[in-house]
Backbone as XML, in Angstrom:
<?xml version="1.0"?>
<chain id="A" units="angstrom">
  <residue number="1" name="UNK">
    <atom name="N" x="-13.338" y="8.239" z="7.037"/>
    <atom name="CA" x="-12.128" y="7.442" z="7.005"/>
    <atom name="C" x="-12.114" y="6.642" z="5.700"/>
  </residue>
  <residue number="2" name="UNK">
    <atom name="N" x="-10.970" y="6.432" z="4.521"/>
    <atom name="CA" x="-10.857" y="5.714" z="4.196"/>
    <atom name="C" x="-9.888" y="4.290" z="4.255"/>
  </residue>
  <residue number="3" name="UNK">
    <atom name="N" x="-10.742" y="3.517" z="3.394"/>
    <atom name="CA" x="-9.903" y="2.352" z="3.611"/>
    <atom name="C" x="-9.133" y="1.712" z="1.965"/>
  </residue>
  <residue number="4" name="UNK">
    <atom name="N" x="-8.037" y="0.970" z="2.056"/>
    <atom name="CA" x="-7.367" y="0.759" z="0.562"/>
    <atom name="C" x="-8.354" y="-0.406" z="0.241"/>
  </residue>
  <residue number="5" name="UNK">
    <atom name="N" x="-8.175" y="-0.680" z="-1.155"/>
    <atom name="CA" x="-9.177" y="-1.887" z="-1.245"/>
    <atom name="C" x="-8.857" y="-3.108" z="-1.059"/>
  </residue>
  <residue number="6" name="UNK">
    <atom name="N" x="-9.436" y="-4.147" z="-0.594"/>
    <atom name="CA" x="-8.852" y="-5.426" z="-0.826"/>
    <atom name="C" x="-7.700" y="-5.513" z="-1.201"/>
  </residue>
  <residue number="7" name="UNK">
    <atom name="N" x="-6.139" y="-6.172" z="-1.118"/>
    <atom name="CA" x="-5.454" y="-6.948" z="-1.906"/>
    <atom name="C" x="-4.713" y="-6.316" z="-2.315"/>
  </residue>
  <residue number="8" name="UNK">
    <atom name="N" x="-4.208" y="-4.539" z="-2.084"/>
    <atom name="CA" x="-3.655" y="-3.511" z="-2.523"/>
    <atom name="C" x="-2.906" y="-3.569" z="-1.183"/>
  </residue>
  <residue number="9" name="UNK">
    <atom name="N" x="-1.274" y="-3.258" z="-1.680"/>
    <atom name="CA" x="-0.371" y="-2.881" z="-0.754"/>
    <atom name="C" x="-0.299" y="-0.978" z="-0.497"/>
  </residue>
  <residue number="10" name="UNK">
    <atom name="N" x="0.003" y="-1.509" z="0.610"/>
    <atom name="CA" x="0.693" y="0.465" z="1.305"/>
    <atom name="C" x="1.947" y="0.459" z="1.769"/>
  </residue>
  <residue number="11" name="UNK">
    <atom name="N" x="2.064" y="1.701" z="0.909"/>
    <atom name="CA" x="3.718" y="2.123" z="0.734"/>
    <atom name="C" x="3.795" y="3.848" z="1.774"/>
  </residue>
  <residue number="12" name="UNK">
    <atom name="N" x="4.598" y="3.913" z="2.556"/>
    <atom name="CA" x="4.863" y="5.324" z="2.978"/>
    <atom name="C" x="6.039" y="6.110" z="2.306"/>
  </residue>
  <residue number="13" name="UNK">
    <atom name="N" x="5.005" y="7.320" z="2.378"/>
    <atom name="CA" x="5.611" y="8.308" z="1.490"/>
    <atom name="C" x="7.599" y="8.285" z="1.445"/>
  </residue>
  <residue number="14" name="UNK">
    <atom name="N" x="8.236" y="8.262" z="0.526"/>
    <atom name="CA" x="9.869" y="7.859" z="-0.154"/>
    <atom name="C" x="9.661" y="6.374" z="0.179"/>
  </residue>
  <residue number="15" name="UNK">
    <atom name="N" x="9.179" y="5.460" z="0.154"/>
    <atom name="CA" x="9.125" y="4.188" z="0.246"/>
    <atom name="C" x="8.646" y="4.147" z="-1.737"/>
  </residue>
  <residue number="16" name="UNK">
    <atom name="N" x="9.483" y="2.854" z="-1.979"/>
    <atom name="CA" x="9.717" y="2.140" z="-3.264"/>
    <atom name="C" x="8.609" y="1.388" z="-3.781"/>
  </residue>
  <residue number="17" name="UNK">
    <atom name="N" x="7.710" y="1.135" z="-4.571"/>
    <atom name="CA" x="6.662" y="0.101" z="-4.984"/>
    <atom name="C" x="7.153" y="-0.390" z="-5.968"/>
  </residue>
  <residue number="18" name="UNK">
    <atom name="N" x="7.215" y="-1.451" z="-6.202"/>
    <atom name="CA" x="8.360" y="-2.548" z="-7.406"/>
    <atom name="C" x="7.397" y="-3.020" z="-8.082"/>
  </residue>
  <residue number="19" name="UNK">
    <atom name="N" x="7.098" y="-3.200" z="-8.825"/>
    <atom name="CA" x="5.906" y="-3.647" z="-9.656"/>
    <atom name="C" x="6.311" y="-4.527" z="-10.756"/>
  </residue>
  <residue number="20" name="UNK">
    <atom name="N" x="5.630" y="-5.488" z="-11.022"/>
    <atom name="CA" x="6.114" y="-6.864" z="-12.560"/>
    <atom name="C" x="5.020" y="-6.476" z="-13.068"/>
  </residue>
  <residue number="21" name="UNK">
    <atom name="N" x="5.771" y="-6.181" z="-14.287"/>
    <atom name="CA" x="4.485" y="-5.446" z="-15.519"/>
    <atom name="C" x="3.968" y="-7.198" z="-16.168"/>
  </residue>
  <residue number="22" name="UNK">
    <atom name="N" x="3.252" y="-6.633" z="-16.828"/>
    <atom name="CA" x="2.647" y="-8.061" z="-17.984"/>
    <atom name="C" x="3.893" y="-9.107" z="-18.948"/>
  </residue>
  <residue number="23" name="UNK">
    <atom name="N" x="4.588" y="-8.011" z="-18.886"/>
    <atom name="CA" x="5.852" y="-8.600" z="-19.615"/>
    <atom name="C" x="6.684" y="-9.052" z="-18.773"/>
  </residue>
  <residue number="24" name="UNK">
    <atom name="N" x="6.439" y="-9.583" z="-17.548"/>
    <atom name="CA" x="7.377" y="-10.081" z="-16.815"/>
    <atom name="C" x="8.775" y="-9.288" z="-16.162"/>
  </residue>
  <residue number="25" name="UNK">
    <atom name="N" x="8.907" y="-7.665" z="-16.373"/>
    <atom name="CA" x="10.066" y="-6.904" z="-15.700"/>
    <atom name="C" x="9.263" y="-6.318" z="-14.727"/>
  </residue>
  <residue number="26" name="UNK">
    <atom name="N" x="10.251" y="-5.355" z="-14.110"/>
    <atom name="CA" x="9.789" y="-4.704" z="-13.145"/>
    <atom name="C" x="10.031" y="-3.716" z="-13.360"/>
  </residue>
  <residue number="27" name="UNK">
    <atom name="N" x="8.874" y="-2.725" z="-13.000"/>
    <atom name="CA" x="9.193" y="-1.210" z="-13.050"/>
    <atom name="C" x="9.059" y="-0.548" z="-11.614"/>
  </residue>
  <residue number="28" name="UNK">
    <atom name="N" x="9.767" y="0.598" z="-11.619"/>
    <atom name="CA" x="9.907" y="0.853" z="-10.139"/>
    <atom name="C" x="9.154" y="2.701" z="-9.862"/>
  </residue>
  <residue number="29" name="UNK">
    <atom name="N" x="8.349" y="2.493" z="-8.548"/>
    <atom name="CA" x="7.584" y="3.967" z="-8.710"/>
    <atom name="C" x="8.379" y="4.580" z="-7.222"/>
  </residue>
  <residue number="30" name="UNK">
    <atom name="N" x="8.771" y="5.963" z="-6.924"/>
    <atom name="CA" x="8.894" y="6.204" z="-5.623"/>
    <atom name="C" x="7.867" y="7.429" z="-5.086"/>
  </residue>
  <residue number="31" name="UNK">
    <atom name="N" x="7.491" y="6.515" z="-4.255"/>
    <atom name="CA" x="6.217" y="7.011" z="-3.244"/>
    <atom name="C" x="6.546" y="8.522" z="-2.786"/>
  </residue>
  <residue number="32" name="UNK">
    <atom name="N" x="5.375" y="9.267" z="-2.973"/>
    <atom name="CA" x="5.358" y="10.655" z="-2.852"/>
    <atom name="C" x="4.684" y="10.838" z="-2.141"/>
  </residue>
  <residue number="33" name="UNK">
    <atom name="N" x="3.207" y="10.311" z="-1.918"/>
    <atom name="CA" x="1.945" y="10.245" z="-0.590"/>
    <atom name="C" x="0.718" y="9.651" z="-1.518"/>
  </residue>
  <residue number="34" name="UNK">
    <atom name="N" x="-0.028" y="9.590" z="-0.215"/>
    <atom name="CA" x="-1.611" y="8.944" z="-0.970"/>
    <atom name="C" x="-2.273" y="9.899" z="-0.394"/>
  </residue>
  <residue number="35" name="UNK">
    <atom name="N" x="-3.088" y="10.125" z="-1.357"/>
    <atom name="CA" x="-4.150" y="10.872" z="-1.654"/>
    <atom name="C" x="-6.002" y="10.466" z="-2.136"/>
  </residue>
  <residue number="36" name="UNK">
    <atom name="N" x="-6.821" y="10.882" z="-1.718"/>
    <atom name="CA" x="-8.065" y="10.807" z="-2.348"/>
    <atom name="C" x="-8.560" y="11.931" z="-3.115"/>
  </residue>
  <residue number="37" name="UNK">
    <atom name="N" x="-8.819" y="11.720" z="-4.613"/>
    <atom name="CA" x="-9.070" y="12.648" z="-5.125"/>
    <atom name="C" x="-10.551" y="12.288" z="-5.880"/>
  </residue>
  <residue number="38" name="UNK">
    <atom name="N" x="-10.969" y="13.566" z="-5.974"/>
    <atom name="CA" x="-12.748" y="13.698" z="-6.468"/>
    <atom name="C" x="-12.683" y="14.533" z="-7.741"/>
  </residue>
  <residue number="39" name="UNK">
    <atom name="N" x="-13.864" y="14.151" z="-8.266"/>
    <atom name="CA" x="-14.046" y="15.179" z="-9.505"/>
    <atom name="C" x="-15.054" y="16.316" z="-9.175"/>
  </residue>
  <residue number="40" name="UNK">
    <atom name="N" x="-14.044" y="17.469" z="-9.506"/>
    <atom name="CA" x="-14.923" y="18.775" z="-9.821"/>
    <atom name="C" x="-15.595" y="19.242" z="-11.093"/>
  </residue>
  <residue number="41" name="UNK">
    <atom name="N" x="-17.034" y="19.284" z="-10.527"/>
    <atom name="CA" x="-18.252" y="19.580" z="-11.712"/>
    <atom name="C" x="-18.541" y="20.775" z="-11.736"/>
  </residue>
  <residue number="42" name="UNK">
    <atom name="N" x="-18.227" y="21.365" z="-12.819"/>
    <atom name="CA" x="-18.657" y="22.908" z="-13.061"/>
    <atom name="C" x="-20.289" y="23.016" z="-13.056"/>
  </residue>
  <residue number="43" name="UNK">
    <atom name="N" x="-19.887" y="24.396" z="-12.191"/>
    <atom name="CA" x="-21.653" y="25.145" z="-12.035"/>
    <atom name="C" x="-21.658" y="25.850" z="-13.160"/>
  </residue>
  <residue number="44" name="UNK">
    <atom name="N" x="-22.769" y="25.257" z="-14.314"/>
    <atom name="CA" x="-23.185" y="26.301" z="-14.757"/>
    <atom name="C" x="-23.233" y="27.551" z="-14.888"/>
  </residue>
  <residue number="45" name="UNK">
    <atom name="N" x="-23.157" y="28.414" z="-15.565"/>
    <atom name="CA" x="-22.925" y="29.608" z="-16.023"/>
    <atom name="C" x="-24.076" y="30.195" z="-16.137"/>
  </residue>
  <residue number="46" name="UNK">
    <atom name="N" x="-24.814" y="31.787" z="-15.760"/>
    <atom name="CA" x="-25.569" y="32.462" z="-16.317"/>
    <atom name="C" x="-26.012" y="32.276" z="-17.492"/>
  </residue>
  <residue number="47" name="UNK">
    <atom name="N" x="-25.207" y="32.439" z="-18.497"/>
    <atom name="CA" x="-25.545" y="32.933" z="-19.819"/>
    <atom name="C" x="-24.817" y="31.422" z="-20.547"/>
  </residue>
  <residue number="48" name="UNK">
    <atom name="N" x="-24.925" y="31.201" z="-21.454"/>
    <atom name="CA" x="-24.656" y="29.882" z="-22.037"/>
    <atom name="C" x="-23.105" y="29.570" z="-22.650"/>
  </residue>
  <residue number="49" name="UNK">
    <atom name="N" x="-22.772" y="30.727" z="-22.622"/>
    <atom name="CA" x="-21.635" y="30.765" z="-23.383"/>
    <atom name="C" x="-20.277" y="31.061" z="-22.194"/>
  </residue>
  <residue number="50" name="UNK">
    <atom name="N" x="-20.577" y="31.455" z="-21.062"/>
    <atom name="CA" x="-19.997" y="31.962" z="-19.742"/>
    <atom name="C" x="-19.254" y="31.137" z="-19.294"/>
  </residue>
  <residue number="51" name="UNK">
    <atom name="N" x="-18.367" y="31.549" z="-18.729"/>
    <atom name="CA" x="-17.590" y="30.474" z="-17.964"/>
    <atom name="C" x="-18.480" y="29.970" z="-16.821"/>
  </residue>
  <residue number="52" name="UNK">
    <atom name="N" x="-18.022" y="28.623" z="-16.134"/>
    <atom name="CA" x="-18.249" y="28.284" z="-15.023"/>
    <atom name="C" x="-18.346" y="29.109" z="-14.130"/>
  </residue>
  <residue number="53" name="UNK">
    <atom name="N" x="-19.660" y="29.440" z="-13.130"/>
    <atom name="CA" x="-19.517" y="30.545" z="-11.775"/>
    <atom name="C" x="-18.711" y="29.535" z="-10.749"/>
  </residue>
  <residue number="54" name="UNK">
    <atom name="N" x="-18.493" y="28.548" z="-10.876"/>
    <atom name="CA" x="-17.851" y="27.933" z="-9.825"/>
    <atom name="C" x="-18.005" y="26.237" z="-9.999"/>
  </residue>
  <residue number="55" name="UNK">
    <atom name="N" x="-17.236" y="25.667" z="-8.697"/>
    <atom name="CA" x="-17.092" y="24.076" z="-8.790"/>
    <atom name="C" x="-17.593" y="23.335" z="-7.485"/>
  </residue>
  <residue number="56" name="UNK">
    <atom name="N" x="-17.879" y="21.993" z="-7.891"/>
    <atom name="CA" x="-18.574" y="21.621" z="-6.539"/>
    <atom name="C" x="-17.789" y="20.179" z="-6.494"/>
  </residue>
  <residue number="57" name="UNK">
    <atom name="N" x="-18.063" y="19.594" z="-5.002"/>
    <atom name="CA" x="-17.423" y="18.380" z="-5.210"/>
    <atom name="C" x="-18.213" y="17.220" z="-5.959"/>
  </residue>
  <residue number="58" name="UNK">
    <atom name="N" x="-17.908" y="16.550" z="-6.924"/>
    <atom name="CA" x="-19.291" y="15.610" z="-7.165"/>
    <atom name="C" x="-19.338" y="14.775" z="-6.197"/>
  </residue>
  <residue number="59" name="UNK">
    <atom name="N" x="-18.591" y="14.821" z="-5.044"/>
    <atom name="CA" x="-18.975" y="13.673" z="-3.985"/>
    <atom name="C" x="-20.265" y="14.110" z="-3.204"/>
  </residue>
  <residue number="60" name="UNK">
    <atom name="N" x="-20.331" y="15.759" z="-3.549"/>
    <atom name="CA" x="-21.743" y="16.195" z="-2.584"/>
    <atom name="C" x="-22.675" y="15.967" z="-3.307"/>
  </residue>
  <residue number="61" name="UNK">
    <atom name="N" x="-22.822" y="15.210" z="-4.826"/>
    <atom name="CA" x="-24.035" y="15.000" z="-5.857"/>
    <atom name="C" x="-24.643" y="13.782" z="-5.207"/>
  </residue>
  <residue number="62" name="UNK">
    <atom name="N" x="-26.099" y="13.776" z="-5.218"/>
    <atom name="CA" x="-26.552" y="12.233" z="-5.094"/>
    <atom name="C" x="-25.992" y="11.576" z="-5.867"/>
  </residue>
  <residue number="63" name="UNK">
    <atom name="N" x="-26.058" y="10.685" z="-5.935"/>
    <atom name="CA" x="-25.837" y="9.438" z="-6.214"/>
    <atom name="C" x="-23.841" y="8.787" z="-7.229"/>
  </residue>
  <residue number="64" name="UNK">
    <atom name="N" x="-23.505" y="9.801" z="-6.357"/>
    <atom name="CA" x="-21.816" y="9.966" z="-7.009"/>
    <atom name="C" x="-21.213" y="8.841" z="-6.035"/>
  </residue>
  <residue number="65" name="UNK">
    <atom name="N" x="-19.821" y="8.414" z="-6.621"/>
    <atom name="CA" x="-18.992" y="7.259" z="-6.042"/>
    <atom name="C" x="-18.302" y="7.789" z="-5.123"/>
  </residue>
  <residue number="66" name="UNK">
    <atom name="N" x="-17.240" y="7.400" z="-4.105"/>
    <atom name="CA" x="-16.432" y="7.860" z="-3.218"/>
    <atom name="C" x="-15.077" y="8.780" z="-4.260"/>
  </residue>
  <residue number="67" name="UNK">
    <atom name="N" x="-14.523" y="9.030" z="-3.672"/>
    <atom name="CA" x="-13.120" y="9.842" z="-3.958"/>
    <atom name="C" x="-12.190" y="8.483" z="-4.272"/>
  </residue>
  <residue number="68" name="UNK">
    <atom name="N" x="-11.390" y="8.841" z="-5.200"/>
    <atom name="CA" x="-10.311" y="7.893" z="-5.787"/>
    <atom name="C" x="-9.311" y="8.286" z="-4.999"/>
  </residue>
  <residue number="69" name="UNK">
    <atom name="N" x="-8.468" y="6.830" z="-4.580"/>
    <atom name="CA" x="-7.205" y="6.443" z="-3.825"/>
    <atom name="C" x="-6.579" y="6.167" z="-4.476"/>
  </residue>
  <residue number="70" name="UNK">
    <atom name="N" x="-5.286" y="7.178" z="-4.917"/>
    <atom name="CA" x="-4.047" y="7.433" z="-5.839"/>
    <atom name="C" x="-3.028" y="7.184" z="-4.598"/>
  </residue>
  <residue number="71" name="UNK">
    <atom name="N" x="-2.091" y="6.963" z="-5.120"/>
    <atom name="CA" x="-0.449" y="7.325" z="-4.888"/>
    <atom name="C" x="0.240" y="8.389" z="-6.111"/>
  </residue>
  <residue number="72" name="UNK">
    <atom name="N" x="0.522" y="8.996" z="-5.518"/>
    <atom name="CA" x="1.543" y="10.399" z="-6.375"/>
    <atom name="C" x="2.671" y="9.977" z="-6.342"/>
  </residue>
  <residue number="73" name="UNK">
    <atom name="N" x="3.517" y="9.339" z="-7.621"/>
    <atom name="CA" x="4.769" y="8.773" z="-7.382"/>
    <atom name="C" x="5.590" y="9.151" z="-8.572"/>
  </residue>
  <residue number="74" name="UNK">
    <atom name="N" x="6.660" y="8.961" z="-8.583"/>
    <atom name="CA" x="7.699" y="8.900" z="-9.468"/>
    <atom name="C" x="8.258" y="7.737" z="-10.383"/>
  </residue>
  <residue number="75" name="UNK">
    <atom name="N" x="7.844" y="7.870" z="-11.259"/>
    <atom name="CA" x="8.206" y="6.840" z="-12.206"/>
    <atom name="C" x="9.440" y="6.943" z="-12.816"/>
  </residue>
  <residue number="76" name="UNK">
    <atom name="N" x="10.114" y="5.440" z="-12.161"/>
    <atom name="CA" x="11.331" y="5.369" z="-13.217"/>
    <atom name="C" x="11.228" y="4.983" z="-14.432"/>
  </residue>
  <residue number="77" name="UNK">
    <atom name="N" x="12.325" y="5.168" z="-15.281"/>
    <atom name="CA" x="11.797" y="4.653" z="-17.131"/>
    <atom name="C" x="13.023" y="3.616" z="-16.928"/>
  </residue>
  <residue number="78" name="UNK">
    <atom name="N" x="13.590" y="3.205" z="-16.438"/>
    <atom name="CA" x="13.730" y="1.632" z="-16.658"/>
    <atom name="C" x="13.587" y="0.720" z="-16.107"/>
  </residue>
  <residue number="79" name="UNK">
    <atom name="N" x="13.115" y="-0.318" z="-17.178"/>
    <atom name="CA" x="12.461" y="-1.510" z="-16.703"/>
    <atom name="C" x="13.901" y="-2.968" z="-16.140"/>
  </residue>
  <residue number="80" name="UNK">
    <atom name="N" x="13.519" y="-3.476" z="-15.173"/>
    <atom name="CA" x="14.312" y="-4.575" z="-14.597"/>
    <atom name="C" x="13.821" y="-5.989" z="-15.179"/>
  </residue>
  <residue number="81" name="UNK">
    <atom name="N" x="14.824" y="-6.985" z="-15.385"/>
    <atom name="CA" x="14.411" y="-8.096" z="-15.890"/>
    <atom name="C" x="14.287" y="-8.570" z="-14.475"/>
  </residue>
  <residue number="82" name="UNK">
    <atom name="N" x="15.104" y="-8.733" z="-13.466"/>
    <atom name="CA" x="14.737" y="-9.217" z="-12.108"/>
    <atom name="C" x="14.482" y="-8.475" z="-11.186"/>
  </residue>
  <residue number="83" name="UNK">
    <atom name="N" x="13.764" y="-8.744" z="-9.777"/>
    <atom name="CA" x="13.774" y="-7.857" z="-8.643"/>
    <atom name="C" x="14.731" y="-7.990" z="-7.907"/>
  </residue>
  <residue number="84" name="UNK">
    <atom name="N" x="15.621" y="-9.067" z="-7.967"/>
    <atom name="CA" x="17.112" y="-8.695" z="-7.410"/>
    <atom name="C" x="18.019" y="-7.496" z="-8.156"/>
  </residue>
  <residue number="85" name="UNK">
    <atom name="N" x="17.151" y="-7.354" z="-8.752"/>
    <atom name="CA" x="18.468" y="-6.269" z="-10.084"/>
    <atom name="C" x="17.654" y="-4.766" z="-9.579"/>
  </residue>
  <residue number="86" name="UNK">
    <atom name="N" x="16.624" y="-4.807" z="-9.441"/>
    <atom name="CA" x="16.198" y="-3.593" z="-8.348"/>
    <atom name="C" x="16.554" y="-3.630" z="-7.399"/>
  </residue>
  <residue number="87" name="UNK">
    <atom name="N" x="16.463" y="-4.310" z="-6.645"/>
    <atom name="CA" x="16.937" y="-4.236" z="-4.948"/>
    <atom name="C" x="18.660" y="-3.822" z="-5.254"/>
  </residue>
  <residue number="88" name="UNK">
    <atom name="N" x="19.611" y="-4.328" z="-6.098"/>
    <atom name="CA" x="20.983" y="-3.947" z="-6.111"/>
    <atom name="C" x="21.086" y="-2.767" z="-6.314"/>
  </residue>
  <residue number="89" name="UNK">
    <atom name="N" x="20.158" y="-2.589" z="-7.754"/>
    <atom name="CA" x="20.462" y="-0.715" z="-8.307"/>
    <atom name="C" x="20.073" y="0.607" z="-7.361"/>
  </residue>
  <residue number="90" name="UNK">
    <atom name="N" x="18.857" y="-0.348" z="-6.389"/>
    <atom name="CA" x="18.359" y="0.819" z="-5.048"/>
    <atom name="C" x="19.380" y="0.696" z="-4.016"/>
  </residue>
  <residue number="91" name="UNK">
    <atom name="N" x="20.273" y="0.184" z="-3.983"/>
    <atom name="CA" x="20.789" y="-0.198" z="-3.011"/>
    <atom name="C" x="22.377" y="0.692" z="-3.184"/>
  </residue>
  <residue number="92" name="UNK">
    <atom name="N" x="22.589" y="0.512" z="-4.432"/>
    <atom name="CA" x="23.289" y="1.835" z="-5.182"/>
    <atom name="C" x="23.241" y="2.946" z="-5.595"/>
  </residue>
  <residue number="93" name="UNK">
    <atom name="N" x="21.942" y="3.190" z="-5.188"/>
    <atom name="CA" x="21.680" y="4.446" z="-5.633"/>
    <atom name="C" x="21.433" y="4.830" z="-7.311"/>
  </residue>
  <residue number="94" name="UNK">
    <atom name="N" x="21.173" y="3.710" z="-7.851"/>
    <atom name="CA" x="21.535" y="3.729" z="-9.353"/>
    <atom name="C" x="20.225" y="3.628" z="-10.041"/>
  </residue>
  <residue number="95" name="UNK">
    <atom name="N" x="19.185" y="3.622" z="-9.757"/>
    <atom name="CA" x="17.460" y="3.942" z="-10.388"/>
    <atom name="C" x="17.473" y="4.177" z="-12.108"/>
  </residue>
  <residue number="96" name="UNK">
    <atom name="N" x="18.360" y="4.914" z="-12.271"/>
    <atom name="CA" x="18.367" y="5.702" z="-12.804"/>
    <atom name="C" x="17.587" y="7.227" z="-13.250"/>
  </residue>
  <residue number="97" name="UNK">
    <atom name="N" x="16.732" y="7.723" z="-14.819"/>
    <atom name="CA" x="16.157" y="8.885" z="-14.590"/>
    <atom name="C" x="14.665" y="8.353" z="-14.157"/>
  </residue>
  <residue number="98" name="UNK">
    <atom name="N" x="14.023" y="9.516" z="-13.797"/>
    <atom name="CA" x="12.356" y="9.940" z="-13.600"/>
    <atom name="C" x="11.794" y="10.225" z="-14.121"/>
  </residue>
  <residue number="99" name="UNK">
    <atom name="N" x="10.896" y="9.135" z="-15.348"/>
    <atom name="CA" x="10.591" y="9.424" z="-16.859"/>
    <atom name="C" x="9.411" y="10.451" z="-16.505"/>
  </residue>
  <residue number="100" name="UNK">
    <atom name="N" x="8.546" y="10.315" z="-15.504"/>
    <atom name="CA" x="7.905" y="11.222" z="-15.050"/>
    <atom name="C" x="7.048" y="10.796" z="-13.574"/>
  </residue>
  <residue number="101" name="UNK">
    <atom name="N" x="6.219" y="12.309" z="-13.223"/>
    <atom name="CA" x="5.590" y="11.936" z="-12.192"/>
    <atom name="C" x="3.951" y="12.042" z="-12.107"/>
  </residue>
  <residue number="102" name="UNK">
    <atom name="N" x="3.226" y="10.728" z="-11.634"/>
    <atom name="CA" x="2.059" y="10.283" z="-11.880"/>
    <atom name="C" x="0.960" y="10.130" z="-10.717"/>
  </residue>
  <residue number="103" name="UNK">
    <atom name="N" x="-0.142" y="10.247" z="-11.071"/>
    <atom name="CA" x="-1.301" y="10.163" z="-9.957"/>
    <atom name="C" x="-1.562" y="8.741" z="-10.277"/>
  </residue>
  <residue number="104" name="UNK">
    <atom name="N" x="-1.391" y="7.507" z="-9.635"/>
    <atom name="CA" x="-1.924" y="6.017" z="-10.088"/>
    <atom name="C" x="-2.822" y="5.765" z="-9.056"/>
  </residue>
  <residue number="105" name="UNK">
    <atom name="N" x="-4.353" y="4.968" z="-9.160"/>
    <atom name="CA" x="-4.743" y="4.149" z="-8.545"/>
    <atom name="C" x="-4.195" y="3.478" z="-8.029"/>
  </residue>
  <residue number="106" name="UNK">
    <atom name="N" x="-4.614" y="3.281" z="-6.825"/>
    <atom name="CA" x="-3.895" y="2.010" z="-5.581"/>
    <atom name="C" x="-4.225" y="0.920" z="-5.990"/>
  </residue>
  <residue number="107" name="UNK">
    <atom name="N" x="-5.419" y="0.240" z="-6.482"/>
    <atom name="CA" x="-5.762" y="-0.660" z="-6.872"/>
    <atom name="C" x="-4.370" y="-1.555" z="-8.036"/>
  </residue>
  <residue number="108" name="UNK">
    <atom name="N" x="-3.955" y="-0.841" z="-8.731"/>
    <atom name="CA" x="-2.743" y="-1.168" z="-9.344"/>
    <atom name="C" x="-2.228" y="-2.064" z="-9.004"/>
  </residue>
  <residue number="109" name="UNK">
    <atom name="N" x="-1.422" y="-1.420" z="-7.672"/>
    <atom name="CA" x="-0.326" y="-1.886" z="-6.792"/>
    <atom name="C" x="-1.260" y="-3.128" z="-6.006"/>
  </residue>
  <residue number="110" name="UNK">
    <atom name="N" x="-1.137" y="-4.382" z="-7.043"/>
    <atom name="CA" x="-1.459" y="-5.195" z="-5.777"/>
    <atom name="C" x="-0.748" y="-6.059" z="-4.988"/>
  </residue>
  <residue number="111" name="UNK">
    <atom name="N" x="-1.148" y="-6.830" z="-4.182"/>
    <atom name="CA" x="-0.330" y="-7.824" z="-3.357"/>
    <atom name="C" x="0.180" y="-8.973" z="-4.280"/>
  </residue>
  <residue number="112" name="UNK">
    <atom name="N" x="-0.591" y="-9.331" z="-5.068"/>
    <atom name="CA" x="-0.091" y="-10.026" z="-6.200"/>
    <atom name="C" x="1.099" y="-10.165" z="-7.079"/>
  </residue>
  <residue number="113" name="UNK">
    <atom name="N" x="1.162" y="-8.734" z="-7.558"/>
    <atom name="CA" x="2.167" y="-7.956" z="-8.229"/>
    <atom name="C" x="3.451" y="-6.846" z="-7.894"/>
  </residue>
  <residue number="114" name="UNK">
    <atom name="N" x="3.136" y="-6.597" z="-6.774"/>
    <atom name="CA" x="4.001" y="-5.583" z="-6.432"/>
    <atom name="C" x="4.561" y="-6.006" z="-4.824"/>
  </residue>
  <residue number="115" name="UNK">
    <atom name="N" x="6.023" y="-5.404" z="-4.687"/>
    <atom name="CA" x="6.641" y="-5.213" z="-3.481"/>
    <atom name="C" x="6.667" y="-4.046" z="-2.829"/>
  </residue>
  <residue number="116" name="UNK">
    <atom name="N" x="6.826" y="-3.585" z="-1.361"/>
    <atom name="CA" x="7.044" y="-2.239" z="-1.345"/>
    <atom name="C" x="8.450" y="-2.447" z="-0.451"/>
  </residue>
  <residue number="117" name="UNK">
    <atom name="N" x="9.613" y="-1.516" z="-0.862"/>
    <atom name="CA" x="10.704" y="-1.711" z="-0.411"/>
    <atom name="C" x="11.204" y="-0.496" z="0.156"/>
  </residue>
  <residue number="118" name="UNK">
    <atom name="N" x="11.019" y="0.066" z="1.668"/>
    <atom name="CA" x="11.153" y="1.253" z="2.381"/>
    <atom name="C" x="12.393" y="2.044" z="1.580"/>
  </residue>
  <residue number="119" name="UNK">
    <atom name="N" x="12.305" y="3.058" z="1.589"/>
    <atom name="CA" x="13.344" y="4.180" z="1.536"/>
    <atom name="C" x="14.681" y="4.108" z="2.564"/>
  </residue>
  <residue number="120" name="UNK">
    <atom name="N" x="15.437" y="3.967" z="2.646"/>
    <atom name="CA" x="16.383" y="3.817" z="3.208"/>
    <atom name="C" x="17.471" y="4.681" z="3.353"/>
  </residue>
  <residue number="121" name="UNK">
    <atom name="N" x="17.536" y="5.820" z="3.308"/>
    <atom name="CA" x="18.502" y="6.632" z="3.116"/>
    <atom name="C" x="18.033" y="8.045" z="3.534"/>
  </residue>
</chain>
């Protein structure tokens, strides 16, 4: 089982995470799902020059860390001077585009910094 860390909000999947960057706006992500993801370590090859015979989880290595807790979301590319000016433009349907879509640490999103504002539609 995992657990989020300390102080990190949870958003369900088409649910909104509102976030105040350093510069004081807000940027807005829409929730796609959470995920734990691990790094795959290539097995060695026969011969030196060979491709990988295969991959393992490094979570099955001694002494490796747990699996990273992402959210897969959608990033909007514009930034809000207020979070009332998000809540209106979501509320209109007006986001605008999806500069792209990203694997982020949960840790990010904290209680500090971020809102999560359900999907509604």
């Amino acid at each position: 089982m995992f657990q989020l860390p300390k102080g990190t909000v949870y958003a369900h999947p088409n649910d909104y995470l509102i976030q105040r960057s350093t510069q004081s706006d807000y940027l807005v992500y829409r929730v796609h799902g959470l995920f734990a993801m691990s790094l795959l370590v290539p097995v060695k090859p026969v011969s030196p020059d060979g491709p990988p015979v295969g991959y393992i989880d490094a979570n099955t290595v001694a002494f490796s860390t747990s699996p990273q807790i992402r959210y897969l979301v959608d990033v909007y590319s514009t930034r809000w001077s207020t979070l009332n000016m998000v809540k209106q433009q979501l509320e209109a349907n007006a986001l605008g585009p999806i500069s792209n879509t990203a694997c982020i640490d949960v840790g990010v999103f904290l209680e500090s910094n971020t809102v999560v504002l359900p999907h509604t539609q």
